[in-house]
C-alpha positions as CSV (number, residue, x, y, z in Angstrom):
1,X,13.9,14.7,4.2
2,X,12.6,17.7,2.6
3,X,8.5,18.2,3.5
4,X,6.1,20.7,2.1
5,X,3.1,19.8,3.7
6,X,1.0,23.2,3.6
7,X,-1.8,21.8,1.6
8,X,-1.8,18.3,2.3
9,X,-5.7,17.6,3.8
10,X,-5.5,13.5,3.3
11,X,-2.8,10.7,2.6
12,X,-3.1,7.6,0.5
13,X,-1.0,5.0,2.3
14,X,-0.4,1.1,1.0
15,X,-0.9,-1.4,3.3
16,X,2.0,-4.5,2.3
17,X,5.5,-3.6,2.5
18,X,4.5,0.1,3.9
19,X,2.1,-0.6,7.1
20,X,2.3,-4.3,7.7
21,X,6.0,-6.2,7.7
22,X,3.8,-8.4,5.1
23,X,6.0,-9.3,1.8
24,X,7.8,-12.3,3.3
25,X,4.6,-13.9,4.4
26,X,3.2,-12.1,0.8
27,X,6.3,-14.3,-0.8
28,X,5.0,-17.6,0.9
29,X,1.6,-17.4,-0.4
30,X,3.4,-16.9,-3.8
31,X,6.2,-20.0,-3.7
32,X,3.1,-22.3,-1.9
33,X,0.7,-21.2,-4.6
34,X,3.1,-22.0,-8.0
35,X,4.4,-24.8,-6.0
36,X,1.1,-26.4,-5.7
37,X,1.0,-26.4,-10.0
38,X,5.0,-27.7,-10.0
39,X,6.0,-24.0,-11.1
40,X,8.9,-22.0,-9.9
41,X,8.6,-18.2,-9.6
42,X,11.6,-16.2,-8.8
43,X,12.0,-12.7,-6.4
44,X,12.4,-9.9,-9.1
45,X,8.5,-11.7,-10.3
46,X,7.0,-11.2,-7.2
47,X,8.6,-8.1,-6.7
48,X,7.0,-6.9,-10.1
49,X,3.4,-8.3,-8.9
50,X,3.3,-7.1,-5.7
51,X,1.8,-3.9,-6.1
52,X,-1.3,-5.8,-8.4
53,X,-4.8,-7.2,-7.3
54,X,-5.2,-10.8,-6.5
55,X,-7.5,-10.6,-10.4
56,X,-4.8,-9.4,-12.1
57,X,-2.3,-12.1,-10.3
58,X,-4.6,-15.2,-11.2
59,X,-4.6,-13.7,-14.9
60,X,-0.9,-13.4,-15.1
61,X,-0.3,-17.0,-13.6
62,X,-2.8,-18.5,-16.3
63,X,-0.9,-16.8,-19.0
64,X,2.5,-17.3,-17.8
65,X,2.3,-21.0,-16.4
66,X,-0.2,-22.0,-18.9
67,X,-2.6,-23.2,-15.6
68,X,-5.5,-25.1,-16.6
69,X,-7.7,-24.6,-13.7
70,X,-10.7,-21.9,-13.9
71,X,-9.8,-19.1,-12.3
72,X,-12.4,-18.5,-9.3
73,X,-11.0,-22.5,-8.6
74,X,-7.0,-20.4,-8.8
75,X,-8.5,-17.5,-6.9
76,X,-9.5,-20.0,-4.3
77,X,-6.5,-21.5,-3.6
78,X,-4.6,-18.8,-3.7
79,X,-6.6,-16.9,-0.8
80,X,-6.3,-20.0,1.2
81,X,-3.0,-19.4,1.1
82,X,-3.6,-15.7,2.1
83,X,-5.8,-17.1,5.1
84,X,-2.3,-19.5,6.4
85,X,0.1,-16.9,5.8
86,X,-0.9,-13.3,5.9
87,X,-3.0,-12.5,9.2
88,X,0.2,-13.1,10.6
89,X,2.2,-10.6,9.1
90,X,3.5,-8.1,12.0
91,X,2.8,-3.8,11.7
92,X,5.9,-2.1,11.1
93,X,7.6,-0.5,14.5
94,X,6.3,3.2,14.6
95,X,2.6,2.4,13.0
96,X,0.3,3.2,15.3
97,X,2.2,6.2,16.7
98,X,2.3,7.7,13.1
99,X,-1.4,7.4,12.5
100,X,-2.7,8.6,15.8
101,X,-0.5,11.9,15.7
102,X,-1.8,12.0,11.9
103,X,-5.2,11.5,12.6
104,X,-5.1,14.2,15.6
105,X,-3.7,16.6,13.4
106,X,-6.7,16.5,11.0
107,X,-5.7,14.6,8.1
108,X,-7.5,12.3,6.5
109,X,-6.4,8.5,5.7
110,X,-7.1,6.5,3.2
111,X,-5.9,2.9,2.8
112,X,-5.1,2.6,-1.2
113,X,-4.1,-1.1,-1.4
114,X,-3.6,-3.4,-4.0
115,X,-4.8,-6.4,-1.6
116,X,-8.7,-7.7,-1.6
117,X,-10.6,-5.0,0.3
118,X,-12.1,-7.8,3.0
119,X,-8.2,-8.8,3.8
120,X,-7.2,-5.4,3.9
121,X,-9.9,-4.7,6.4
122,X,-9.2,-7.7,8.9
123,X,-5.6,-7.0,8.7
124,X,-6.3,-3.7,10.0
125,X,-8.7,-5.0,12.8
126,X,-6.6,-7.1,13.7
127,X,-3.7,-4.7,14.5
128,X,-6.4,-2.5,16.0
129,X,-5.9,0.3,13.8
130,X,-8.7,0.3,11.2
131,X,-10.6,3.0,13.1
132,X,-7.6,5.3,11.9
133,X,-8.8,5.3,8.3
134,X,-12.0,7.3,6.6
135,X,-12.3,5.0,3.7
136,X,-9.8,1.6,2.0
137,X,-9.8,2.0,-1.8
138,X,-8.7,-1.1,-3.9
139,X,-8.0,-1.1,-8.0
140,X,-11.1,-3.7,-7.5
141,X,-13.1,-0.4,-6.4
142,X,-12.7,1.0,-9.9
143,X,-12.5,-1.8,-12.2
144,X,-9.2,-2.0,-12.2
145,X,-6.6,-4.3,-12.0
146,X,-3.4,-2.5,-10.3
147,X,-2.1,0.7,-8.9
148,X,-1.3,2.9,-11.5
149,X,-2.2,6.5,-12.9
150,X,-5.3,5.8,-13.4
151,X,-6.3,4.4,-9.7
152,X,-4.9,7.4,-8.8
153,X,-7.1,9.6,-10.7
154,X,-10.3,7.8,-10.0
155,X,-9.0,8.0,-5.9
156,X,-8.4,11.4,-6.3
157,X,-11.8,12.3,-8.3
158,X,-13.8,10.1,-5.9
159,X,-12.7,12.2,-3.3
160,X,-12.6,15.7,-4.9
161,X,-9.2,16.3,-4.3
162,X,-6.7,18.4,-6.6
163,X,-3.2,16.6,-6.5
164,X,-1.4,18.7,-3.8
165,X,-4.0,17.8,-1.4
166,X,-2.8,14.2,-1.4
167,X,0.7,12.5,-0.2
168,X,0.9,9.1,-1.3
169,X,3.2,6.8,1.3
170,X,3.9,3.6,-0.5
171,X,7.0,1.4,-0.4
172,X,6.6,0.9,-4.6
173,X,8.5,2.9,-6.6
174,X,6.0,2.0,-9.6
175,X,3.8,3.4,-7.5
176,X,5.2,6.1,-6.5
177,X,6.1,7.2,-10.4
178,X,2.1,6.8,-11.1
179,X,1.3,9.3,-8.4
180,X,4.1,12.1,-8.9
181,X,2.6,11.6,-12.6
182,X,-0.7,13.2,-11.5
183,X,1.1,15.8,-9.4
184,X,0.4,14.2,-5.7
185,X,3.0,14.6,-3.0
186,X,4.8,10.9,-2.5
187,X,7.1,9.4,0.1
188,X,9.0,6.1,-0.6
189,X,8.8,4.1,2.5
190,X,12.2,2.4,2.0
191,X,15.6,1.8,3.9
192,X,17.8,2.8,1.1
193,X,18.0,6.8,1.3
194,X,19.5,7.5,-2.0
195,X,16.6,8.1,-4.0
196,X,16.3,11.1,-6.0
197,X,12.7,11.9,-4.4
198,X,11.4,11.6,-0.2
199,X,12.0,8.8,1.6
200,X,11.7,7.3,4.5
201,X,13.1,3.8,6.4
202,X,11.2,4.5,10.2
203,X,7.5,5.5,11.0
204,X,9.2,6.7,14.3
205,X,11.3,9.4,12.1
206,X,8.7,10.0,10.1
207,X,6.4,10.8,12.8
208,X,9.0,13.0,14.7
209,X,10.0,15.3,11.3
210,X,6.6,15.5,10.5
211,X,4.3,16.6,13.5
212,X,7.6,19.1,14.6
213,X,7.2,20.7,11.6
214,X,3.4,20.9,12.1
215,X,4.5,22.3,15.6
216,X,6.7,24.8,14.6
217,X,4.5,25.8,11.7
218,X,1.7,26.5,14.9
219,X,4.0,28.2,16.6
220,X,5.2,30.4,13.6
221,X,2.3,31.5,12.6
C-alpha cells in the first residue's frame, strides 16, 4: 500500500463496517425493522443505506414501503432495534492498537459517522476507546442527511483544514469517492485489494506500515 502521509495532521475515520464488526448486527436491525411493517428488504438495499443517518433511513422507508406511521413513532422503533442489536457488535482485531500508536504520534481523530451521535458515543465507551477521539461528527451535525461531499466540506471547514491535512478511513467506497472529490487522502478499509486506490483488510497491517514509515521518516531526517 502506497502512503504519503507528510502532511496528514488528523484522520476522519467511520465507525460501522471500519472500527466496529457492526453491519451484520446493522443488517438485523434492518430485516427486524421492515419485518415488523410485513416488508422485505434485500442486501444490495442495505448496502446502499448503510453509509446514511437514521433521518434519512426513516424517510426512505416511508417513501419506499409506503409506511403509514409518523416518523419520530418509525424513528422509535427503529432505535429499539439499535438498543437489541448494536451494543453488541464486536471492534475489529487491531483497533485499539491502531489508534493508540495514532494518537501517540500526534494525529488528531475524528469519528465521521453516519450513525446517531449518542450511539456512536456509547459504542465507543463501551469498547473503551472514546478517549482516543478529539471530536464525533455526524451528517446530523450539519443538517445533513448522509456522507457525502458536502459533509466533507463542512468537516473540513469546521476544523480549518485544507484537504491534504485529512485521510479519510472508511469501508464505503461512496464515501470514499465524496472525499478524494474534495482532495483528502482516503483508505478503503476492505478485504478485497484490487481497488484502483489504498486499501486496507487488517488494522494490525495498517498499524505496522504506517507507524514504520513514521519511524523511518524520524530516523531519515
Amino acid at each position: 500500500m502506497e502512503m504519503n502521509l507528510d502532511t496528514i495532521t488528523h484522520l476522519f475515520i467511520d465507525l460501522d463496517g471500519t472500527l466496529v464488526n457492526s453491519l451484520p448486527r446493522l443488517k438485523y436491525v434492518y430485516d427486524d425493522f421492515l419485518g415488523d411493517h410485513q416488508k422485505s428488504g434485500s442486501k444490495e438495499e442495505f448496502s446502499k443505506l448503510k453509509t446514511s443517518s437514521i433521518e434519512k433511513l426513516i424517510e426512505y422507508f416511508k417513501m419506499k414501503y409506503v409506511l403509514n406511521p409518523p416518523s419520530p413513532k418509525l424513528k422509535k422503533q427503529y432505535e429499539c432495534y439499535l438498543e437489541k442489536h448494536y451494543f453488541k457488535a464486536p471492534l475489529f482485531a487491531g483497533v485499539k492498537s491502531f489508534l493508540i500508536q495514532a494518537q501517540k504520534s500526534g494525529l488528531q481523530l475524528i469519528l465521521t459517522t453516519a450513525n446517531q451521535k449518542v450511539f456512536a458515543e456509547k459504542i465507543l465507551t463501551v469498547h473503551q476507546i472514546k478517549s482516543h477521539f478529539k471530536e464525533i461528527l455526524t451528517p446530523a451535525c450539519f443538517n445533513y442527511k448522509i456522507k457525502d461531499a458536502d459533509f466533507y466540506r463542512s468537516v473540513l471547514k469546521k476544523l480549518k483544514l485544507e484537504g491534504k491535512e485529512a485521510l479519510v478511513i472508511d469501508d464505503s467506497l461512496e464515501v470514499i469517492a465524496s472525499a478524494t472529490q474534495l482532495g483528502l487522502g482516503a483508505f478503503l478499509f476492505s478485504k478485497i485489494n484490487y481497488h484502483p486506490l489504498p486499501c486496507f483488510g487488517s488494522w494490525k497491517n495498517l498499524t505496522r506500515e504506517w507507524f514504520s514509515h513514521a519511524e523511518q521518516k524520524s530516523i531519515d531526517s
